[in-house]
ROLORO-832129 format. One line per field, with one value per residue: residue in one letter; chain; x, y, z of N, C-alpha, C in turn. Coordinates in Angstrom, 2 decimals. Layout:
# ROLORO-832129
res = A, ...
chain = A, ...
npx = X, ...
npy = Y, ...
npz = Z, ...
capx = X, ...
capy = Y, ...
capz = Z, ...
cpx = X, ...
cpy = Y, ...
cpz = Z, ...
END
This chain:
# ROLORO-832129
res = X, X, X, X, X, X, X, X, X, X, X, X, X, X, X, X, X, X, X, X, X, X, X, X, X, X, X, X, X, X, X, X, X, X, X, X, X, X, X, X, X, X, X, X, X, X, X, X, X, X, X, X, X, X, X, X, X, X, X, X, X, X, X, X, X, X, X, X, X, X, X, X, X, X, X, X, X, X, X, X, X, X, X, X, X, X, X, X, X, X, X, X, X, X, X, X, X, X, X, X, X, X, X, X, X, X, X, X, X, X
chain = A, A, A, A, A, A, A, A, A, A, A, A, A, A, A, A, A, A, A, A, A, A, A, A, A, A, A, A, A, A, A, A, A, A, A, A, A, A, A, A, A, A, A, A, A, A, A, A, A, A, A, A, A, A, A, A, A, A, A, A, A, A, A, A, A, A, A, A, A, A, A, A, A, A, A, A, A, A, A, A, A, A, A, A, A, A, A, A, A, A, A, A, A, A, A, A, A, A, A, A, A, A, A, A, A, A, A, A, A, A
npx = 0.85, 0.51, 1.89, -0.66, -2.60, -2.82, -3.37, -6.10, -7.23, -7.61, -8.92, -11.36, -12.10, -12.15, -13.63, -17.22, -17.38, -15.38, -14.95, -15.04, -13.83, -11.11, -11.09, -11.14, -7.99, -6.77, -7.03, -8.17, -11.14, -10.84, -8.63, -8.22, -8.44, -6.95, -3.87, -2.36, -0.14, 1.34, 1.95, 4.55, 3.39, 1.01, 1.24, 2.10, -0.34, -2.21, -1.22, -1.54, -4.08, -4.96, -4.08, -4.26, -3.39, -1.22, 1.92, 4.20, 3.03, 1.83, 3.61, 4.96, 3.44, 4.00, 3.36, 0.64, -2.78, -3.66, -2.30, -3.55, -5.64, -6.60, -7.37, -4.96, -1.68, 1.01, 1.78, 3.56, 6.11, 9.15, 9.60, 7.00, 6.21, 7.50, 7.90, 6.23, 8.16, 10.54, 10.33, 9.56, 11.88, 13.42, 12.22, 13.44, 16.01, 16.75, 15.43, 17.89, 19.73, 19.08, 19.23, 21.92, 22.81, 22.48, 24.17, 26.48, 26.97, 26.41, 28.90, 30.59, 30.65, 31.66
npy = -1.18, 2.48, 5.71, 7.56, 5.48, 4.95, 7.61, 7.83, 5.47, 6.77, 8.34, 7.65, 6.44, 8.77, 10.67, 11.74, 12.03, 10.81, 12.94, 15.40, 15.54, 15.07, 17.63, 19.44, 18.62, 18.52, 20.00, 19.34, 17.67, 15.17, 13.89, 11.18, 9.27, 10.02, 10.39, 12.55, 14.24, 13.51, 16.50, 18.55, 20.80, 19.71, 17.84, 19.07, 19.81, 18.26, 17.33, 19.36, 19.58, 17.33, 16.44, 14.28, 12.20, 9.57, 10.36, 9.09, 6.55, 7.25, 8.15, 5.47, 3.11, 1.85, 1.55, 2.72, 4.02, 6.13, 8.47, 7.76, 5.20, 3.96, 3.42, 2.59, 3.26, 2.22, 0.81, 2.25, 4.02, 5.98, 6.40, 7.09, 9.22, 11.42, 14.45, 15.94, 16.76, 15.51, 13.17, 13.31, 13.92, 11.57, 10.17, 11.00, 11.10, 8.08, 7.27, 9.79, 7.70, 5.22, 6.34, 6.81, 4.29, 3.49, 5.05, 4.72, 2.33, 2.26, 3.81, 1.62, 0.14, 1.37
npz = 0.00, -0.97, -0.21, -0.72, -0.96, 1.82, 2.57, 1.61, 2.98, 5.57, 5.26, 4.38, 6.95, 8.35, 7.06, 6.08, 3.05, 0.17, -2.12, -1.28, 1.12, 0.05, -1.95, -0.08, 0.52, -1.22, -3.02, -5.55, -6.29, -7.35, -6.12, -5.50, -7.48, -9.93, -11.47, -9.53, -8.10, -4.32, -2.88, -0.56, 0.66, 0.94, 2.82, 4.88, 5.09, 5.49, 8.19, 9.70, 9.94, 10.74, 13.36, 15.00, 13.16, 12.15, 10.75, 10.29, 9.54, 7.49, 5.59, 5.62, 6.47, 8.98, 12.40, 13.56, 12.47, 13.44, 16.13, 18.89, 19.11, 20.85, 24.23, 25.34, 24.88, 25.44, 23.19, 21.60, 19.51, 19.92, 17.52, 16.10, 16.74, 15.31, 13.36, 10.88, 9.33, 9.91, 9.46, 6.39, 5.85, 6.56, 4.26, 2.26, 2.39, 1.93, -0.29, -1.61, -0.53, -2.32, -4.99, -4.92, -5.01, -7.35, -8.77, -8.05, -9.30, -11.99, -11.97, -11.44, -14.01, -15.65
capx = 0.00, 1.17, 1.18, -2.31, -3.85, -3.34, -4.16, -7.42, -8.03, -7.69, -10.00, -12.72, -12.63, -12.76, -14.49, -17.88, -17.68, -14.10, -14.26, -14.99, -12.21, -9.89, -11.10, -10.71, -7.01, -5.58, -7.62, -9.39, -12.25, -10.36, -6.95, -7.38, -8.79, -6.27, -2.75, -2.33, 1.03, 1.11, 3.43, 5.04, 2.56, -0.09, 1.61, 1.76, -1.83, -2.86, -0.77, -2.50, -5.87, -5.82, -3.03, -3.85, -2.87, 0.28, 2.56, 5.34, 2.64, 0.95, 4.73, 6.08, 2.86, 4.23, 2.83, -0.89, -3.17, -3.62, -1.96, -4.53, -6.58, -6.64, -6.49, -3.53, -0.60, 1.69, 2.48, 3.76, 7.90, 9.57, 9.48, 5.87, 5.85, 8.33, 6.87, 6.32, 9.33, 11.83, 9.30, 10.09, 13.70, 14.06, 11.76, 14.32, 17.51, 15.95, 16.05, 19.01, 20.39, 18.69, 19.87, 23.80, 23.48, 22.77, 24.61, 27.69, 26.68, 26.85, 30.37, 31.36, 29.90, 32.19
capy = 0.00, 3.37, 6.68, 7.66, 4.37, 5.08, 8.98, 7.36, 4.91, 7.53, 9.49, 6.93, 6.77, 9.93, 11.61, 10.57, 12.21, 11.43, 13.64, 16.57, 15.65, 15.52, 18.73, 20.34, 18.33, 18.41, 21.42, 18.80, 16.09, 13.72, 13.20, 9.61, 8.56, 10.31, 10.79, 13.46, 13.74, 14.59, 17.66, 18.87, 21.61, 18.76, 16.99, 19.60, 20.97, 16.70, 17.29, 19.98, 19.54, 15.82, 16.21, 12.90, 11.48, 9.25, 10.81, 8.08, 5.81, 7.44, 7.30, 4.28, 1.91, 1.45, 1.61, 2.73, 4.82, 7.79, 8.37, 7.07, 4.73, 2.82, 4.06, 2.32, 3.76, 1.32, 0.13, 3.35, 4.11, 7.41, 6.75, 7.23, 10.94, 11.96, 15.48, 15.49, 17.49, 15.02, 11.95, 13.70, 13.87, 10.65, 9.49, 11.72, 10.68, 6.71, 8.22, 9.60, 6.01, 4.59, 7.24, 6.84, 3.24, 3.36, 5.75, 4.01, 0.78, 2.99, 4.08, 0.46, -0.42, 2.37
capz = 0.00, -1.12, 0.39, -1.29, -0.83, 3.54, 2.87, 1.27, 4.24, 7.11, 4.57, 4.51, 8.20, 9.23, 6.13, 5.26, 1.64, -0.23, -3.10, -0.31, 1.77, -1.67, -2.36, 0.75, 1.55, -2.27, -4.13, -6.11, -5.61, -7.71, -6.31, -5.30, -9.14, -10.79, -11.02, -8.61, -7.16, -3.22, -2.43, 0.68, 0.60, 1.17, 3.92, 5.90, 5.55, 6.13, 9.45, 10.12, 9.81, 10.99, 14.37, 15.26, 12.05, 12.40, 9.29, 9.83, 9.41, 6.43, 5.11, 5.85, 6.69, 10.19, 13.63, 13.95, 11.48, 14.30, 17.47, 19.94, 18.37, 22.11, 25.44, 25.82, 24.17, 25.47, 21.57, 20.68, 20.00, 19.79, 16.01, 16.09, 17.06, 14.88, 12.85, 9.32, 8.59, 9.83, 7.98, 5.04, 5.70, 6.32, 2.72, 0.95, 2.71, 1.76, -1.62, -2.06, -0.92, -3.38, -5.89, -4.71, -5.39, -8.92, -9.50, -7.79, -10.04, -12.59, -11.99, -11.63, -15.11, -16.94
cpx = 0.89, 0.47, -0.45, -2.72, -4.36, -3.97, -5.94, -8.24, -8.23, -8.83, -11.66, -13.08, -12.90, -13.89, -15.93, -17.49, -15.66, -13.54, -14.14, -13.73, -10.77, -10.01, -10.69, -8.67, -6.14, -6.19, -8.01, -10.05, -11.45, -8.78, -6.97, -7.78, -7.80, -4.88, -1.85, -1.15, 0.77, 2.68, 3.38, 3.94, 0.80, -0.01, 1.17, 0.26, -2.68, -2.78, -1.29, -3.50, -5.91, -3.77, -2.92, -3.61, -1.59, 1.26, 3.61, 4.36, 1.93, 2.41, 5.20, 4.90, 3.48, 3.73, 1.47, -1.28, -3.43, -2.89, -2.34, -5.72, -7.45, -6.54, -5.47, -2.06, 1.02, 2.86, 3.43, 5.24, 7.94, 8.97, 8.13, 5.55, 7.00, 7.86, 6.98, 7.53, 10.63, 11.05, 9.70, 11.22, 14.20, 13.77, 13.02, 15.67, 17.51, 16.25, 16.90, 20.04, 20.40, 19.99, 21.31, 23.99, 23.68, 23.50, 26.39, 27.81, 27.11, 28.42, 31.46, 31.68, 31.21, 33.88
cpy = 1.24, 4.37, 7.18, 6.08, 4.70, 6.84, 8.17, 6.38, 5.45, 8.21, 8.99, 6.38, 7.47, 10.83, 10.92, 10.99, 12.23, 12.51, 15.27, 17.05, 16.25, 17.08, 19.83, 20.23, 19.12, 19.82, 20.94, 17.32, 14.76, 13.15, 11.91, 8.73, 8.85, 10.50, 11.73, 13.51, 14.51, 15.54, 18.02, 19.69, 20.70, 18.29, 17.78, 20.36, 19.42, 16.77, 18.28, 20.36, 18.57, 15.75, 14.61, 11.85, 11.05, 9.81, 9.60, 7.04, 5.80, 7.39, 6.21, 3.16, 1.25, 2.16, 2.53, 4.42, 6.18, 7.18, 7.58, 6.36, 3.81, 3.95, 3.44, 2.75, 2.95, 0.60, 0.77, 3.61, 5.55, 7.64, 7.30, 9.03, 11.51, 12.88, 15.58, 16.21, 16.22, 13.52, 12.27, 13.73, 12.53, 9.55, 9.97, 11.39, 9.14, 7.13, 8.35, 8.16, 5.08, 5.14, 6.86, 5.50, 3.16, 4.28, 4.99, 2.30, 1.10, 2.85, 2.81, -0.30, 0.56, 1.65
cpz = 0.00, -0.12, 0.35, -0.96, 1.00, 3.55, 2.35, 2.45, 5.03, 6.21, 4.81, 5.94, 9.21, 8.38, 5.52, 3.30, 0.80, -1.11, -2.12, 0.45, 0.66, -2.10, -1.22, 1.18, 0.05, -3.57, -5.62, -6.06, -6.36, -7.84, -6.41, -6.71, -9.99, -10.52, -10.49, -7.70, -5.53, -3.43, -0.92, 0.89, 1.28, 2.33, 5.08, 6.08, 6.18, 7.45, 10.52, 10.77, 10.97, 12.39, 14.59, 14.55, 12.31, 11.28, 9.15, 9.31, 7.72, 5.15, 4.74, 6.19, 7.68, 11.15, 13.23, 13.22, 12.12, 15.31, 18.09, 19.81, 19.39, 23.39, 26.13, 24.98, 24.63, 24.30, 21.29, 21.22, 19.38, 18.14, 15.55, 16.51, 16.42, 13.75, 11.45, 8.76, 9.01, 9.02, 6.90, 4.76, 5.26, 5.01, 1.91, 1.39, 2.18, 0.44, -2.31, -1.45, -2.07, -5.05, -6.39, -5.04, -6.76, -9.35, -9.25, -8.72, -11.65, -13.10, -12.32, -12.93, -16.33, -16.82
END
């Protein structure tokens, strides 16, 4: 499951109407039909709006779709409160790993 597929599940359980939500989150009703890229600009208005939204989770498809989904919080690791600006750091540092390998595979190849 991609980013958009979990922005679309937290959508359909907190929003009754999705194209509403889409319109209010992404500035139009048909992000999740179409190829709609998210932007930073997005993230942070998601984080926003929706505090108790997990972002590492809406990232990375780890640990639990909001904060406090329990009154036990027991589950929950540092990584889990970590703010969408360093989430984003660490997609784009992930990234450029990726990046540096092929490019070092690359190098090997010449």
């Amino acid at each position: 499951m991609g980013i958009k597929q979990r922005i679309l599940l937290f959508a359909t359980s907190y929003e009754p109407n999705i194209a509403s939500f889409a319109m209010n989150m992404f500035g139009t009703a048909d992000f999740f039909t179409n190829d709609h890229k998210l932007t930073v600009d997005h993230v942070f208005k998601l984080a926003a709006t929706y505090p108790n939204l997990n972002m590492n989770w809406v990232f990375t498809g780890k640990g639990t779709m909001t904060y406090f989904p329990a009154n036990d919080d027991s589950s929950y690791s540092e990584k889990d409160f970590l703010t969408p600006q360093e989430i984003l750091i660490e997609a784009l540092e992930a990234e450029l790993k990726k990046k540096q390998a092929i490019i070092d595979e690359l190098k090997a190849k010449l």
